[in-house]
C-alpha positions in Angstrom: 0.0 0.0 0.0 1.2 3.4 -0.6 0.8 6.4 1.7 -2.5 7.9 2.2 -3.5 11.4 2.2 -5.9 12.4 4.8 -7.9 15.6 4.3 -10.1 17.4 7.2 -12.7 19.9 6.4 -14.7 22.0 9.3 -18.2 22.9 10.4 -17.9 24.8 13.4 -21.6 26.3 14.9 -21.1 29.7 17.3 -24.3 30.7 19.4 -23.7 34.4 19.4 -24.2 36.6 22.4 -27.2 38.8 21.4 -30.0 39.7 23.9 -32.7 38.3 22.1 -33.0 35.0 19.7 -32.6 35.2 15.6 -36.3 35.6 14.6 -37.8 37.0 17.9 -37.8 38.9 20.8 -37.4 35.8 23.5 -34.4 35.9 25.7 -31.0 34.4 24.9 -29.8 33.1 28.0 -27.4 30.0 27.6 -27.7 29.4 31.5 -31.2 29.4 31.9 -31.9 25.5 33.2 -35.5 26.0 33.6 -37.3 24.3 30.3 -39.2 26.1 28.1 -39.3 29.3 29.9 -37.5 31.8 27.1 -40.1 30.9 24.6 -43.0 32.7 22.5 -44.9 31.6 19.5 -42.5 32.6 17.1 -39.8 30.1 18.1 -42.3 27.4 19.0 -43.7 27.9 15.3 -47.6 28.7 16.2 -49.6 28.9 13.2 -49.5 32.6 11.6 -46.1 34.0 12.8 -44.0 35.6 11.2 -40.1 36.1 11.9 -38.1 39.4 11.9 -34.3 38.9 11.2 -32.3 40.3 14.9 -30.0 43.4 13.4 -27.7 42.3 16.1 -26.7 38.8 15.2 -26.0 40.1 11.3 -23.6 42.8 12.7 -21.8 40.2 14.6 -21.3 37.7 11.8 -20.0 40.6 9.8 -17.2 41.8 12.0 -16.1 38.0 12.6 -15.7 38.4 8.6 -13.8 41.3 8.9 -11.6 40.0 11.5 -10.5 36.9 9.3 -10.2 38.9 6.0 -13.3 37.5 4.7 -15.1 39.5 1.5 -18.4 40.7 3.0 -21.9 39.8 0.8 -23.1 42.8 -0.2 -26.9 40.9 -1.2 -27.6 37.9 1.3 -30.5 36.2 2.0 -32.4 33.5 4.3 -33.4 30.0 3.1 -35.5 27.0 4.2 -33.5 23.7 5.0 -36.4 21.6 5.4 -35.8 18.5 7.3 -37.9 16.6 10.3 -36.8 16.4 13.6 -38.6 16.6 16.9 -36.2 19.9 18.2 -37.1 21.4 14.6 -40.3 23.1 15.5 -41.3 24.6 11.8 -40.5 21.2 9.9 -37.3 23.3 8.7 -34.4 25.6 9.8 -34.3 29.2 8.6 -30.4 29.6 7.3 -28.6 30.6 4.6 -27.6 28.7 1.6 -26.5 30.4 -1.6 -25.8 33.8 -0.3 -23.6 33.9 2.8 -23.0 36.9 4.8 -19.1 35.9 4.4 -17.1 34.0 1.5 -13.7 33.3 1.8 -11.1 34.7 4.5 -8.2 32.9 7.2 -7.4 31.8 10.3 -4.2 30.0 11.5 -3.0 29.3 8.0 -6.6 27.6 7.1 -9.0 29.0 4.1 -12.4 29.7 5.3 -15.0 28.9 2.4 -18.1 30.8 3.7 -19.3 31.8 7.6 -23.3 32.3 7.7 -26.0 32.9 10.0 -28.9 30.6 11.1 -31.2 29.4 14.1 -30.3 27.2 16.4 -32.8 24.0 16.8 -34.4 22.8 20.3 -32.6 20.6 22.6 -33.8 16.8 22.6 -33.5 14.7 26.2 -34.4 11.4 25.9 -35.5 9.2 29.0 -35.6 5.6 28.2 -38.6 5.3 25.5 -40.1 9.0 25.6 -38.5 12.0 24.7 -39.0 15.6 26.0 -38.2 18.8 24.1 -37.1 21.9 25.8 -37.8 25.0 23.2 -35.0 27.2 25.3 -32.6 27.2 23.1 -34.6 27.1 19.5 -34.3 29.9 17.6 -30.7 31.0 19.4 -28.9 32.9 16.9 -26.1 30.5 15.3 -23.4 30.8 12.9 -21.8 29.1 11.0 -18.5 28.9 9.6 -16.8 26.5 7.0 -13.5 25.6 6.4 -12.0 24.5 2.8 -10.8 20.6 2.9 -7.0 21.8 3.5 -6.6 20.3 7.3 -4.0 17.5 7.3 -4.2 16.1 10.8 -6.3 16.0 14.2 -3.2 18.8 15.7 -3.8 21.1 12.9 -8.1 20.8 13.4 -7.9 21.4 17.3 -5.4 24.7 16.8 -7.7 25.8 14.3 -10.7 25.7 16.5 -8.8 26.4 19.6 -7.5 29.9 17.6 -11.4 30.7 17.1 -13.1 30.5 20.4 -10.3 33.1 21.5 -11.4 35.4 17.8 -15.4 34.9 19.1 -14.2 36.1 22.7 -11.9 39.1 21.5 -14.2 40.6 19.5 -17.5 39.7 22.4 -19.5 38.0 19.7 -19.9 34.6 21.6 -18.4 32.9 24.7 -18.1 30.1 22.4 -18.4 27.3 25.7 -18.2 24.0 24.5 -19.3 22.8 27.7 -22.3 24.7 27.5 -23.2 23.6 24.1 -22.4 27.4 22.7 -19.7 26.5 20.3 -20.0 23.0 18.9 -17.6 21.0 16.1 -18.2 19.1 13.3 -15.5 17.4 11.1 -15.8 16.5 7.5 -13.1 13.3 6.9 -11.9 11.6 3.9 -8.9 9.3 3.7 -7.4 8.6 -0.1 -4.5 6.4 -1.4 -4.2 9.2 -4.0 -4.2 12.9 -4.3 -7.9 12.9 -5.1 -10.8 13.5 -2.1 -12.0 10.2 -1.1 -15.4 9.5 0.4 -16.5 12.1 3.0 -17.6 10.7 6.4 -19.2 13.9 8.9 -18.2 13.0 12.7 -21.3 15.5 14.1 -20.9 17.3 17.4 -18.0 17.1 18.8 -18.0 19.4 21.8 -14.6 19.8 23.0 -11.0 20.4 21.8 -9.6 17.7 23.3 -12.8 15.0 21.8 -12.4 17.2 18.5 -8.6 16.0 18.3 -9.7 12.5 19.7 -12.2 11.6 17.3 -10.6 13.0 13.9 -7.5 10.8 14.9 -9.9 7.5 15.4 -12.0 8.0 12.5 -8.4 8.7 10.2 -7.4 5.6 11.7 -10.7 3.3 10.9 -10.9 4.6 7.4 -7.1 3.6 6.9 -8.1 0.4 8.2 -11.1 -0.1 5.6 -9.0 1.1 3.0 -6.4 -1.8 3.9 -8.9 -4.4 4.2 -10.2 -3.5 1.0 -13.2 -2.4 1.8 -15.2 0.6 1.0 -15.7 3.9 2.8 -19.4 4.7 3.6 -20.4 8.3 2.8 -22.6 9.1 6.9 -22.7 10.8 9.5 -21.0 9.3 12.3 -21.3 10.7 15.9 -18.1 9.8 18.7 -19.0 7.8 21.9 -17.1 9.1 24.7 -16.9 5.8 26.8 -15.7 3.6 23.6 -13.5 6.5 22.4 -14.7 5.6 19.2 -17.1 7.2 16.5 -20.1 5.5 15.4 -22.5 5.5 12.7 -26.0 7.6 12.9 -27.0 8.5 9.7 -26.5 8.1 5.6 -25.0 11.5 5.2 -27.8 14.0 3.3 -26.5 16.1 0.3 -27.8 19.8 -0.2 -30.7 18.1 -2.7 -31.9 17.0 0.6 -32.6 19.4 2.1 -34.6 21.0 -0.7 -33.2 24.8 -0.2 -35.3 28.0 -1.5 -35.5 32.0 0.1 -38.0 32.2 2.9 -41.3 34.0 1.4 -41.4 35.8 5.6 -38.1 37.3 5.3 -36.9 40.6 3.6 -33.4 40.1 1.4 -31.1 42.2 2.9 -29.2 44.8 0.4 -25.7 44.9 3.2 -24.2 48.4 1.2 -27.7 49.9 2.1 -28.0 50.0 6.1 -25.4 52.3 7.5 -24.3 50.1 10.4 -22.9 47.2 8.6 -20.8 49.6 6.6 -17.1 48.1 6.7 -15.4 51.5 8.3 -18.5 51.5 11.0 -17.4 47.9 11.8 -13.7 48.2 11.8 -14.7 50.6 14.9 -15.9 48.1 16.4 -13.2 45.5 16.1 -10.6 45.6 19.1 -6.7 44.3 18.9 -7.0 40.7 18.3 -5.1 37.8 19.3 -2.6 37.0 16.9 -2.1 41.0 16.9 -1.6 41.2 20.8 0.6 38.5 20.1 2.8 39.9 17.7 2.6 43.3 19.6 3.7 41.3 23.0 7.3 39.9 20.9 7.7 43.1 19.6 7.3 46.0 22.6 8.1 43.0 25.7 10.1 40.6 24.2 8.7 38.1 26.4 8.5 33.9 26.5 6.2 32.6 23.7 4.6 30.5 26.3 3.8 33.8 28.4 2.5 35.5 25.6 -0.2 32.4 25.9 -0.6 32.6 29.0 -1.9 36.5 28.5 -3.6 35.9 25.2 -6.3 33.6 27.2 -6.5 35.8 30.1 -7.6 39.4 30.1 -7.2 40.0 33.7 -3.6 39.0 33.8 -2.7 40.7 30.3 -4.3 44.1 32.1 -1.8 43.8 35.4 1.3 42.8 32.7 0.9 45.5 30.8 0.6 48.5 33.6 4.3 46.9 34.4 5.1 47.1 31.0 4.1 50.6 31.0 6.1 51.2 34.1 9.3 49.6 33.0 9.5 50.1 29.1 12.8 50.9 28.9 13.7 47.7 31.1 12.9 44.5 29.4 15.0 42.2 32.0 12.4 43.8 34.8 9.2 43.1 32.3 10.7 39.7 32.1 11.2 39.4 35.9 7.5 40.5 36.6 6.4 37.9 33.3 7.7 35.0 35.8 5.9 36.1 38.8 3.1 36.4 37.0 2.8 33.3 34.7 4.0 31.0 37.1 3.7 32.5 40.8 0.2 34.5 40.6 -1.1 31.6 38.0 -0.1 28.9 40.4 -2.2 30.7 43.1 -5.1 31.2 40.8 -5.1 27.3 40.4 -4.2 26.5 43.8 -7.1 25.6 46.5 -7.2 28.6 47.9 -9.0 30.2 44.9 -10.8 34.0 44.8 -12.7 35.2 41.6 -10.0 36.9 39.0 -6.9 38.1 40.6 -7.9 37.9 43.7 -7.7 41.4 45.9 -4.3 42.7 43.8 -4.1 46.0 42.5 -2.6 47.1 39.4 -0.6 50.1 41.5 0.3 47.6 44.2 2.0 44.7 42.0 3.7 47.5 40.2 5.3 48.2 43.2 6.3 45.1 44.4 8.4 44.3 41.6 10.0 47.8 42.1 11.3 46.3 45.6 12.3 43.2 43.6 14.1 45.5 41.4 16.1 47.9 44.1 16.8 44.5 45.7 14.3 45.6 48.8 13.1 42.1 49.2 14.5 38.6 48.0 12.5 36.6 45.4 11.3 34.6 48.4 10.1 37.4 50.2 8.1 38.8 46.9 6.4 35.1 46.5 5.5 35.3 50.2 3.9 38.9 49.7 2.4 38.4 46.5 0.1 35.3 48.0 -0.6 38.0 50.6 -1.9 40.2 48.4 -3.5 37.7 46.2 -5.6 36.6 49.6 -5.7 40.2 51.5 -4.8 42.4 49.0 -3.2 45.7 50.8 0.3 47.5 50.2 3.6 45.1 49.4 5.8 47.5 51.4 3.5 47.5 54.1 3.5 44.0 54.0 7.3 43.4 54.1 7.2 45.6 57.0 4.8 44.1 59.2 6.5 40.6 58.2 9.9 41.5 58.1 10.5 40.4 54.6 12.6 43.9 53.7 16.4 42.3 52.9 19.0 42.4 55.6 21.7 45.7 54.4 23.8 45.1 57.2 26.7 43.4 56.9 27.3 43.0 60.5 23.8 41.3 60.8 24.8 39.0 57.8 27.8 38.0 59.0 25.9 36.9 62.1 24.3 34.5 59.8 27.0 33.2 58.1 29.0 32.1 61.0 25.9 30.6 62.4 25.3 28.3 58.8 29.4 27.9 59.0 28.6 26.5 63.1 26.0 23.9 62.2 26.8 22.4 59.1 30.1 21.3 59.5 30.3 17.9 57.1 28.9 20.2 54.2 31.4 23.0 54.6 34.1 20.1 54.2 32.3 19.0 51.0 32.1 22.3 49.9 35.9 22.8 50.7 36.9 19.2 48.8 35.4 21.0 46.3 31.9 19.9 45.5 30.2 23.6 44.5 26.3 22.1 45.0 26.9 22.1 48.5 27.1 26.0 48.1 23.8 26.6 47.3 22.4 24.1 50.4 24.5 26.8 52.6 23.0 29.3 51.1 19.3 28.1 51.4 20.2 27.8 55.2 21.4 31.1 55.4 18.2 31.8 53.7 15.8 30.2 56.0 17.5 31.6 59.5 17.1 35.2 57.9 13.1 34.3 57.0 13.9 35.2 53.3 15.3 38.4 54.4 18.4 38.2 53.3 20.1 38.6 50.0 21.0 34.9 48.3 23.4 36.6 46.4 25.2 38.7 49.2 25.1 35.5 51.4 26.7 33.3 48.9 29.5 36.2 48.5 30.0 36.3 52.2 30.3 32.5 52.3 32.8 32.5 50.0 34.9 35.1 51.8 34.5 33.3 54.7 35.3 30.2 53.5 38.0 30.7 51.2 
């Protein structure tokens, strides 16, 4: 057999954050548990309604366009996918099918072939051999956005997704929570022994990054195996079954011809150039600085760890306090670097820890700021600035204050130091002979004594200068 070519398409749905659903004015509220209760006769389909496309959810879809480069429709419409399903109230879903609000455009390398706007369906629960229907989320505004077949591997599919959540989020569109059903993958898969497309199998649903990866892997891995047994790839829809960690076939895969497409008669074609709003220099306003340009602006201005910049791209709260340092010590990138540590791996470790607040806990922009300025003037050790900084994470309050009231300002005097050094020289005799027969790691254990009978007060640097003197 020769080598196979695998190629990975994407359907990725988005439940964007408008107050009010596609077609009426019920609430859109993704954390309302209660069934049925954000529901009216337009989303339940009663007899005689009559939809009115939310301004809102068009805008949205337009600036996610503009954010990925994508060419802006400047006539779109809504169709009728007609299909039956119990959590499809009209007998169809109102979408879009030949006129997109968005063709073409990139993200992380990958060509986007079209993003457009629908409805969201109803949510199905099924309890042994009934099923109930709750109407909550019917109607949601949802969009849609399609990748060209170009993704090689399972890696490249999760990035791409990955990259997008953090674009909905930047530009407040959607909160894109795949646990909360609000941003939800599907991947088109076909494995070939040539360079043409072979058949397409959909793996629906797939409703997190790590599953996403998971199941594109699997389902590249059964086809293979097909392929080698000479057998022949069914064109379905497959769905991935979390306890067998494999996928598993639902459906024969429907073509457009299916779904027997044509404009909805209810809604008004929408001429883009022609309502002043969704004019391209009126959106741009609207579009903030977005990740991969924070990102290239972080490299550039902070010359920081690529893993940092992460750390800050997926967390505004700790970008903000980075950046009033950054502000304070411009012209200092070893200090930006210094307070980048504390941050991404001292204040983050507390933020995980068990002894969790909300956000950043009670620290203030002003007072971080300053505690890295007593880092900087050597004030305090590095252990005295991790022992203040979960202070202030907990308490909040002043870091010189602090260091005051704990006595975590470095020893200056060297008559106090010395103190300290003849008392690490007096109690760990065996070591100082190891030290002297040469063995330099037995340094630094004389110096993390010295540390730990000053409290973190002194200097680690000053101490291991005194040791030497003393010990030479």
């Amino acid at each position: 057999m020769g080598e196979y070519k695998t190629t990975i398409g994407l359907e990725i749905h988005a439940e964007l954050r408008t107050k009010t659903k596609m077609f009426c004015n019920s609430k859109n509220d993704s954390d309302e548990i209660r069934p049925n209760v954000n529901i009216c006769p337009v989303c339940t389909a009663q007899p005689g309604t009559l939809p009115v496309i939310n301004k809102e959810a068009v805008k949205s879809v337009l600036k996610v366009g503009l954010a990925l480069n994508g060419h802006l429709a400047d006539f779109t419409e809504f169709d009728r996918k007609n299909y039956f399903y119990p959590d499809i109230p009209k007998g169809y879903q109102i979408s879009q099918y030949k006129y997109p609000l968005v063709s073409g455009g990139q993200l992380n390398g990958i060509e986007i072939t079209r993003i457009h706007l629908e409805e969201d369906t109803a949510r199905s629960s099924h309890k042994g051999n009934y099923s109930l229907v709750d109407f909550n989320r019917a109607g949601v505004p949802l969009m849609e956005l399609v990748t060209e077949p170009v993704i090689e591997t399972a890696r490249q599919a999760g990035n791409f997704a990955r990259e997008l959540q953090l674009l909905l989020r930047y530009l407040g569109v959607s909160d894109a929570n795949m646990e909360k059903g609000e941003m939800r993958v599907e991947a088109n898969i076909s494995v070939s022994l040539d360079d043409n497309f072979g058949t397409k199998v959909e793996v629906k649903n797939l409703n997190s990054f790590r599953v996403v990866e998971k199941a594109i892997a699997y389902e590249v891995d059964r086809q293979k195996a097909v392929l080698e047994d000479g057998g022949i790839i069914v064109q379905e829809t497959r769905g991935w079954d979390e306890n067998s960690q494999k996928t598993f076939s639902q459906r024969i895969k429907e073509g457009s011809a299916d779904y027997r497409y044509f404009p909805d008669p209810d809604l008004p074609k929408l001429k883009i150039s022609e309502i002043p709003e969704f004019q391209e220099e009126e959106l741009r306003k609207e579009i903030p600085e977005l990740p991969n340009e924070k990102r290239e602006r972080y490299r550039n201005n902070f010359g920081i760890k690529e893993e940092d910049i992460e750390v800050y791209i997926l967390n505004k709260d700790l970008a903000e306090l980075f950046e009033a340092v950054g502000n304070n010590f411009s012209e200092d990138k070893d200090i930006i670097k210094l307070a980048s540590n504390y941050l991404t791996s001292d204040l983050v470790g507390l933020i995980k820890g068990k002894n969790q607040v909300e956000g950043l806990g009670k620290i203030e922009v002003d007072n971080f700021v300053n505690l890295i300025k007593l880092v900087k003037e050597e004030k305090i050790s590095s252990r005295g600035a991790k022992d203040i900084l979960a202070l202030m994470y907990l308490e909040g309050g002043n870091p010189e204050k602090i260091a005051e009231e704990k006595g975590l300002f470095q020893m200056t005097d060297n008559g106090e130091l010395q103190k300290i050094i003849e008392q690490v020289i007096l109690e760990n005799p065996i070591v100082i002979e190891e030290y002297r027969g040469g063995k330099e790691a037995s340094l630094q254990y004389l110096v993390g004594q010295g540390m730990k009978i000053s409290k973190g007060s002194a200097n680690p640097a000053r101490i291991s200068e005194l040791l030497k003197e003393n010990l030479s």
